[in-house]
C-alpha positions, 0 to 999 in steps of 0.5 A: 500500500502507497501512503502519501504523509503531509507534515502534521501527521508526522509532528503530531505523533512524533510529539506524543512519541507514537511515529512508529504508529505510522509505520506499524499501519502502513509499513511504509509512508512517502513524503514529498520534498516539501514536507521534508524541507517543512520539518528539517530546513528549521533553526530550532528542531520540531517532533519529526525532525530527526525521525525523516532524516534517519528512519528508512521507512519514510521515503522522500520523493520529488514530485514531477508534475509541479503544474499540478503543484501550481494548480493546488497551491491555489487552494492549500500550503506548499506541503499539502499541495506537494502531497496531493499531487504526489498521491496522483503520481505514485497512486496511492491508496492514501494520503494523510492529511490534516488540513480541511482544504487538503481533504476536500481536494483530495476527494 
């Protein structure tokens, strides 16, 4: 199963100490360059900083279609548009999102 994670999810549970939720439910999560760069290009660390840097069962990926980026941007945040889109590229079954504007594009 593709799993597509925006940035809340992750800090969410990161700070309660419940990431590896994720990781038992789903095995696997991509995130797209965005989210990475939401929780890692910071002064000060937020829950999920080092968690995307160092665990392997969350994949990076470079979303291609950057027209559909565009196109959401119009509606949500980069990290939310960034997500969506990677979910159309790689099918994914799902995505997890926090924010209602996200959710409502992504059904």
């Amino acid at each position: 199963m593709t799993v597509v994670c925006n940035t809340s999810p992750i800090t969410n549970l990161a700070a309660i100490a419940q990431l590896d939720l994720l990781r038992q439910v789903y095995g696997e999560i991509v995130i797209p360059v965005a989210v990475y760069d939401e929780l890692t290009a910071l002064t000060n660390p937020v829950p999920g900083t080092l968690e995307v840097q160092k665990l392997s069962w969350i994949q990076v990926q470079r979303v291609v279609d950057q027209a559909q980026v565009v196109e959401f941007r119009r509606k949500v945040d980069r990290g939310e548009a960034e997500a969506l889109a990677l979910a159309l590229e790689v099918s994914a079954e799902r995505v997890l999102i926090d924010d209602a504007a996200g959710r409502a594009i992504s059904h």
